[in-house]
C-alpha positions in Angstrom: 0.0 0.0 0.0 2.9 2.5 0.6 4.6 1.6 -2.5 1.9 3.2 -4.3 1.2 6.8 -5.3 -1.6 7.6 -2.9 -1.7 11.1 -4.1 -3.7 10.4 -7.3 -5.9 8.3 -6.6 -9.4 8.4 -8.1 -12.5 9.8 -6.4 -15.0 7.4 -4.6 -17.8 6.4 -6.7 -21.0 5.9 -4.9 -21.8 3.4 -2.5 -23.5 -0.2 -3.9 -26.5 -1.2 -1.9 -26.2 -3.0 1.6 -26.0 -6.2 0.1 -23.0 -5.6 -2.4 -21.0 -3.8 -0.1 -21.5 -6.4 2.7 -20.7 -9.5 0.0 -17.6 -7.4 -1.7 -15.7 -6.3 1.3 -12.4 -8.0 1.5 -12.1 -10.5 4.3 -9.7 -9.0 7.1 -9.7 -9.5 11.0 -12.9 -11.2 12.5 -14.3 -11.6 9.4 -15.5 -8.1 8.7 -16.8 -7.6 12.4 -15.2 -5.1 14.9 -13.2 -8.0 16.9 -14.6 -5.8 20.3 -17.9 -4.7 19.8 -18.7 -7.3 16.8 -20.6 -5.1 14.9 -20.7 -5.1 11.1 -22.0 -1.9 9.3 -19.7 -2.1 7.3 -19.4 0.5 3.9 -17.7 0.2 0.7 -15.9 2.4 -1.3 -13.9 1.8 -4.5 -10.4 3.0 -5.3 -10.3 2.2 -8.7 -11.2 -1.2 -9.1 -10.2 -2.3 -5.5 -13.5 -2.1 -2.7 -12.0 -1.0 0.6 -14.0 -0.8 3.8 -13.8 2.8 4.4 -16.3 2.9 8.2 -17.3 0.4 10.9 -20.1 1.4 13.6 -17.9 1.7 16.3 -16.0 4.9 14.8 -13.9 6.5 12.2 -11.4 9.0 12.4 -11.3 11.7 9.5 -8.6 13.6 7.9 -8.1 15.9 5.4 -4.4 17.0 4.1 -3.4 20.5 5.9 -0.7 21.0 2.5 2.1 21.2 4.6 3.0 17.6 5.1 2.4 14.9 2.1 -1.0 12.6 2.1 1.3 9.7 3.7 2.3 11.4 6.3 -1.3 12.5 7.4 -1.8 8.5 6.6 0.9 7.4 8.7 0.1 10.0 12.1 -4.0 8.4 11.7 -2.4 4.8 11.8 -1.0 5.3 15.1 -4.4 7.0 16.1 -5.7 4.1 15.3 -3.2 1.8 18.0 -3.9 4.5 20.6 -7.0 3.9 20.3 -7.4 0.1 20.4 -10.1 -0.6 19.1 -11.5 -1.2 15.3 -11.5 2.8 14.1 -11.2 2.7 10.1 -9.3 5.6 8.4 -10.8 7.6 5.8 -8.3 10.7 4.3 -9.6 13.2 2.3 -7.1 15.2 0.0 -7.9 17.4 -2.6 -7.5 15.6 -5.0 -10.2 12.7 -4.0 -10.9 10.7 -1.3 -8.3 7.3 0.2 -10.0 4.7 1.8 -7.6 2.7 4.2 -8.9 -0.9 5.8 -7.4 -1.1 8.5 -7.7 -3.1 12.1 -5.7 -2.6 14.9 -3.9 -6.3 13.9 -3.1 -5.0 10.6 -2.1 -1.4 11.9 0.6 -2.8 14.4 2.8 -4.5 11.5 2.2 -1.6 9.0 3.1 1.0 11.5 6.3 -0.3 12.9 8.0 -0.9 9.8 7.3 2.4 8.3 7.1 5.1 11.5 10.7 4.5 13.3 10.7 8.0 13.8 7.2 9.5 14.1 5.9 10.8 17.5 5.0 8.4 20.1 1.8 8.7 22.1 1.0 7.7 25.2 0.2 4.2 25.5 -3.6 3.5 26.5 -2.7 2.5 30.3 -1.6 6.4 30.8 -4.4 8.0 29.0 -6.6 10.0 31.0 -10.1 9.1 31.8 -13.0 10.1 30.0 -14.7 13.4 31.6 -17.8 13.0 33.4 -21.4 13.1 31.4 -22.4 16.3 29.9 -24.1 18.6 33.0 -26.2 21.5 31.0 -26.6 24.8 33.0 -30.1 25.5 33.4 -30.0 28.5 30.9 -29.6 26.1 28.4 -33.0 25.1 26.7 -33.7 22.1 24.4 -32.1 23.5 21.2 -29.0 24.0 23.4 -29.0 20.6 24.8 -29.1 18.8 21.5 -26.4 21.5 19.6 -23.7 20.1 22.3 -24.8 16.8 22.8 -24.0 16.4 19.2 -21.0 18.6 19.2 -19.8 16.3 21.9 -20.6 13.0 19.6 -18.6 14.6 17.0 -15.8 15.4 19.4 -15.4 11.9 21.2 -15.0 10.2 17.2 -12.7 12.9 15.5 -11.0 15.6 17.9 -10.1 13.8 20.8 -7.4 12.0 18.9 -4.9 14.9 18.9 -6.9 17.1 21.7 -7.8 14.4 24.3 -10.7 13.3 25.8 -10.1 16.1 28.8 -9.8 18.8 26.3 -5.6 19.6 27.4 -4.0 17.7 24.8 -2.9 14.0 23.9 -0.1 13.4 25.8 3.2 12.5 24.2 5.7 10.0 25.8 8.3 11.7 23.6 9.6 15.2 23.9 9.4 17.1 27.3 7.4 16.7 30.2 3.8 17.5 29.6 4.5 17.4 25.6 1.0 17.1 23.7 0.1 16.3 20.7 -2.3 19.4 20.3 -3.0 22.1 22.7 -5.0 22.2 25.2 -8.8 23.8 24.6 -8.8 24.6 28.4 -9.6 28.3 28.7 -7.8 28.4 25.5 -8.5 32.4 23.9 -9.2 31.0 20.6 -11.6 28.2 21.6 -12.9 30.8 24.1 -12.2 34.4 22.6 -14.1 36.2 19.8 -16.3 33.4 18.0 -14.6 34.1 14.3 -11.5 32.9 15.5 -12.8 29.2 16.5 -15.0 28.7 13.9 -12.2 29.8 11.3 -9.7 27.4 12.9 -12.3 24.5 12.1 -13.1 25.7 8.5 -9.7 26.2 7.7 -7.3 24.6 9.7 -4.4 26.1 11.5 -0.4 25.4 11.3 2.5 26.8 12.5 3.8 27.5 16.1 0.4 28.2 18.9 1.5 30.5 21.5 5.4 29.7 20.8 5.0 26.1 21.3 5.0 23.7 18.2 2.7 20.4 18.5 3.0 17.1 15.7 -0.3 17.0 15.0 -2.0 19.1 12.5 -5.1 21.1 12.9 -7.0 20.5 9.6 -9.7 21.9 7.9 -13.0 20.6 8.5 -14.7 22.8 5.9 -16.6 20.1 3.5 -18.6 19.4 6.6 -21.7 21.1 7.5 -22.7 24.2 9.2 -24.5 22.6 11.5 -21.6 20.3 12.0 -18.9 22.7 12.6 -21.5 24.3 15.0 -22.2 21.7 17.2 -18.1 20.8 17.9 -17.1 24.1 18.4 -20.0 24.8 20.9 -18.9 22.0 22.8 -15.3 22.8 22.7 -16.2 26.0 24.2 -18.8 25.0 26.9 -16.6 21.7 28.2 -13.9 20.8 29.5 -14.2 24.0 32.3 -15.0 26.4 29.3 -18.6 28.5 29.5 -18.1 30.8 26.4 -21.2 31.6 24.4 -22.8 28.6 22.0 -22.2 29.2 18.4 -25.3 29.0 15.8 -25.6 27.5 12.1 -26.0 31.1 11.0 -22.6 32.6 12.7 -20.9 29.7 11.1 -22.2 30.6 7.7 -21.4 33.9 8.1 -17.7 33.1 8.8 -18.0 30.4 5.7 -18.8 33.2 3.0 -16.8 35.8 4.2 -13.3 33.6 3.9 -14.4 31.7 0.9 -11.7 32.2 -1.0 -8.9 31.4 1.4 -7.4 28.3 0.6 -4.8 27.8 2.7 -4.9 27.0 6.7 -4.1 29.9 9.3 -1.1 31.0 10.6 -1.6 32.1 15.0 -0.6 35.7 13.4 -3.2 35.6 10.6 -5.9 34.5 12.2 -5.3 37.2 15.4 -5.0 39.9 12.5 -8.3 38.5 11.5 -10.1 38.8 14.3 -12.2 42.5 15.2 -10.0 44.5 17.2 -11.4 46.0 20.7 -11.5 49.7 20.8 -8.2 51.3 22.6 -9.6 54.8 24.4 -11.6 52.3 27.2 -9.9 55.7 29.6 -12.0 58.3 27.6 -15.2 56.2 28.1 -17.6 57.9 30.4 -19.6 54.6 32.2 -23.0 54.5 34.2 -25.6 52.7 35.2 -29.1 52.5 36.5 -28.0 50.7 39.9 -25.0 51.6 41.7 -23.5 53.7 39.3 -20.4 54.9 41.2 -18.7 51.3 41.0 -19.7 51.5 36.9 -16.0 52.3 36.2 -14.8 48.9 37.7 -16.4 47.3 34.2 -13.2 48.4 32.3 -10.4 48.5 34.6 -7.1 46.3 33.8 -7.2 44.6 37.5 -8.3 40.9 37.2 -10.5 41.4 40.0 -12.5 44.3 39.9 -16.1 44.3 38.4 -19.4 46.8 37.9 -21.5 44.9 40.6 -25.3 46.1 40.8 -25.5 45.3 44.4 -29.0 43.8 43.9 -30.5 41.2 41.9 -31.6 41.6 38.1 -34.9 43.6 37.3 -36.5 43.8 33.5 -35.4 47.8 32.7 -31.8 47.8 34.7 -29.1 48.9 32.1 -25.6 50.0 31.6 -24.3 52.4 29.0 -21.0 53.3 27.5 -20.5 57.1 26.2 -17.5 57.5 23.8 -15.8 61.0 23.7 -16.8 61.2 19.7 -18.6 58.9 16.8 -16.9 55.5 17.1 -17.7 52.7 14.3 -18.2 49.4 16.4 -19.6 46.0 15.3 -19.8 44.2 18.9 -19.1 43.6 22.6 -17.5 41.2 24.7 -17.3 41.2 29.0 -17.6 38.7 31.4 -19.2 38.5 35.3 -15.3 38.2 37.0 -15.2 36.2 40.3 -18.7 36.3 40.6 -19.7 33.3 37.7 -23.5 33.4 37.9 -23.9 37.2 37.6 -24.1 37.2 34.2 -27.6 38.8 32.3 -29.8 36.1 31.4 -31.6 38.4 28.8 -30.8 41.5 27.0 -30.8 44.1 24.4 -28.9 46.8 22.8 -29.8 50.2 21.6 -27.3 52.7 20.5 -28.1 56.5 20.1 -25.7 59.0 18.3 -26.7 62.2 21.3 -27.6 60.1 24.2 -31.6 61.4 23.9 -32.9 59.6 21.5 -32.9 55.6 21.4 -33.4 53.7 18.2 -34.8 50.0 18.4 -32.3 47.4 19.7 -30.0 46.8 17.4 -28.7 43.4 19.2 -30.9 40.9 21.4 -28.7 38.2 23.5 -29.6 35.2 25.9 -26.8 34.9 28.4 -26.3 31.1 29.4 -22.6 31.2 31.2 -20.2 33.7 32.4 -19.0 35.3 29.4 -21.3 37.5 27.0 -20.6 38.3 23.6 -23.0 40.5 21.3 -22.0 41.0 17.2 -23.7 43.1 14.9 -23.4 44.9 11.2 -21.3 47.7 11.7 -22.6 50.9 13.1 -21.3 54.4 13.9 -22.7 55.5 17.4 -21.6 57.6 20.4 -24.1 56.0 23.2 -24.2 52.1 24.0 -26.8 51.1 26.5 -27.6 47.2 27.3 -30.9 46.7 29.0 -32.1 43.9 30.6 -35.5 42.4 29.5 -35.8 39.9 32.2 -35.1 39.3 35.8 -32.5 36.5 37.4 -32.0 36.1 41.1 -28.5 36.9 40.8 -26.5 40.4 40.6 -25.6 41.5 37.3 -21.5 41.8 37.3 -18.9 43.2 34.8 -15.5 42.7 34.1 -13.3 43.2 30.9 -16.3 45.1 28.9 -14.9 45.6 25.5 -16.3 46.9 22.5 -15.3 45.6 19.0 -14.1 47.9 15.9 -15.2 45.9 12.5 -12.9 43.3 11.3 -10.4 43.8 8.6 -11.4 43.1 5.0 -11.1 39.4 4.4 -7.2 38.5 2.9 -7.2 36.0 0.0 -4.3 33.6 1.1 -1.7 33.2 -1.6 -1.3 29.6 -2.9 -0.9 26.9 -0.7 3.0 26.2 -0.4 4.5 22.9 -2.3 4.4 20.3 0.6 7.9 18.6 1.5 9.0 15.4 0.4 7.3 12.4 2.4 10.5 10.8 4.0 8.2 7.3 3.6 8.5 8.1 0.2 
């Protein structure tokens, strides 16, 4: 199989019925079966006139080439996915040029692997893996539609990302390299998986390579982008409300957004590309003259630099309580961002925004919100205002708390990426 140029193969043709693909597929390990689970839904796929089996029930891990590394050595790093693993976890790579089917078993994977990855990263036998977090445990904001976007984000998680990110979200560990080496970073509290929501949703359309945050990981972050919105929804919603993380859920239409507005990039993100991508927060948060319809006088704490200062109301959420932000002149803004500090519940439940260029006069709310966690985060078309005011349209039994307020300038124009760069000779070439 490695002999052969897997860069050109041909693209899947459809699928035969059940019956064919079930009578066609080459005999391997336990007949056909998963040799734990023993179940058989098992799917057929030709590569030119050869039927592979190209998914089993139990799981399937999915690639697609990042550009910088060849199609074998994508194939290679999934192959020993598939002996951390241990169990029966068919590989299915997609390149650009068409799809590769690859049947393989954890008994055929062992013999393939060690004659042909001497020198690829070793990862932590399945002894020192750590154990599988707890069940899912929605906050009560969280309504139906909620519950079923992360239930299925998680699904998608525990068969695809956990293989470079772990099943605790802080990164496969490595038995190779230094102490605490990972395979991917870690998704705890990460800024990206928790910041602005254009920057984790681009990093799942489009993939990301290149040094995070100075550090340098083996695994590849590759584009998911031939999946769904809804897809790329539900994983990065659970991304960012697991594994500690309570940043705001991310909807079908946010992804879409994102989707049309890089359409033309074809390569994967740099770290410094995608921060340059990202809208910038306004810099004069001194000139900003704060208030507030309860305790006013601590309405100043919302934007100060100390980690543990907050804008506390000092009593419980009303329908009608607001805060509002006066710039010294006409600032063009196209969202907000703060979070409730120390105090993790006393974030608004519901809300609005109105906006008003002299302070007297209020247009309709240009932004509504529904706050389920600690950190809020409202985006909007561009508009060029002087007065911000966020109101509250319903009442919670907590305080309403805030720390870090910042307000978002537009986003750079989109950059069309230049060509994707030649990738580097396999050495399994």
């Amino acid at each position: 199989m490695f002999s052969e140029n897997l860069e050109h193969r041909n693209r899947l043709t459809p699928p035969r019925s059940r019956r064919a693909r079930r009578s066609s597929v080459p005999a391997g390990p336990a007949g056909g079966r998963c040799a734990n689970c023993d179940r058989v839904g098992v799917k057929l796929a030709r590569i030119g006139s050869q039927p592979h089996r190209v998914g089993v029930e139990c799981g399937q891990a999915v690639k697609r080439c990042a550009g910088s590394s060849s199609t074998r050595d994508v194939l290679v790093r999934l192959l020993l996915l598939l002996r951390f693993v241990g169990r029966c976890v068919p590989v299915l790579l997609l390149c650009g040029c068409g799809l590769i089917a690859v049947p393989v078993h954890p008994a055929e994977s062992n013999s393939v692997t060690s004659a042909a990855t001497s020198n690829a990263p070793a990862i932590a036998p399945a002894t020192n893996r750590p154990p599988a977090p707890p069940p899912l445990v929605f906050p009560p904001e969280f309504n139906s539609e909620d519950r079923a976007l992360v239930t299925q984000g998680e699904l998608v998680y525990r068969q695809l990302c956990f293989a470079c990110h772990g099943l605790d979200g802080k990164g496969l560990p490595l038995t190779s390299g230094p102490p605490g080496a990972t395979m991917a970073p870690s998704l705890v509290g990460d800024r990206i998986a928790t910041g602005v929501r254009d920057g984790a949703i681009n990093v799942v359309l489009k993939g990301l390579i290149g040094p995070v945050d100075g550090k340098t990981y083996s695994a590849v972050m590759a584009h998911e982008e031939f999946n769904s919105d809804a897809w790329i929804a539900s994983v990065v919603s659970y991304a960012r409300s697991s594994f500690g993380n309570r940043a705001p859920l991310i909807t079908t239409n946010e992804v879409t957004a994102i989707r049309e507005a890089f359409t033309n990039r074809e390569t994967p993100w740099t770290m410094p590309e995608l921060l340059a991508s990202l809208p910038p927060p306004l810099t004069n948060r001194a000139g900003w003259k704060l208030s507030a319809s309860h305790n006013s006088r601590t309405a100043r704490s919302a934007v100060e630099t100390n980690a543990t200062s907050r804008y506390d109301s000092r009593v419980t959420q009303q329908a009608g309580m607001w805060f509002q932000i006066e710039f010294a002149r006409l600032e063009t803004i196209a969202g907000l961002e703060f979070d409730s500090g120390a105090a993790t519940e006393d974030f608004p439940r519901v809300y609005e925004l109105q906006i008003s260029r002299n302070g007297r006069v209020w247009g309709l709310p240009i932004a509504v919100g529904r706050g389920t966690g600690p950190q809020i985060e409202m985006n909007f078309a561009p508009v060029e205002t002087r007065f911000i005011r966020i109101t509250l349209t319903a009442p919670s039994p907590h305080r309403w708390s805030i720390h870090n307020l910042q307000i978002l300038a537009p986003a750079p124009p989109p950059l069309v990426a230049g060509p994707p760069p030649k990738p580097e000779p396999s050495k399994y070439d």
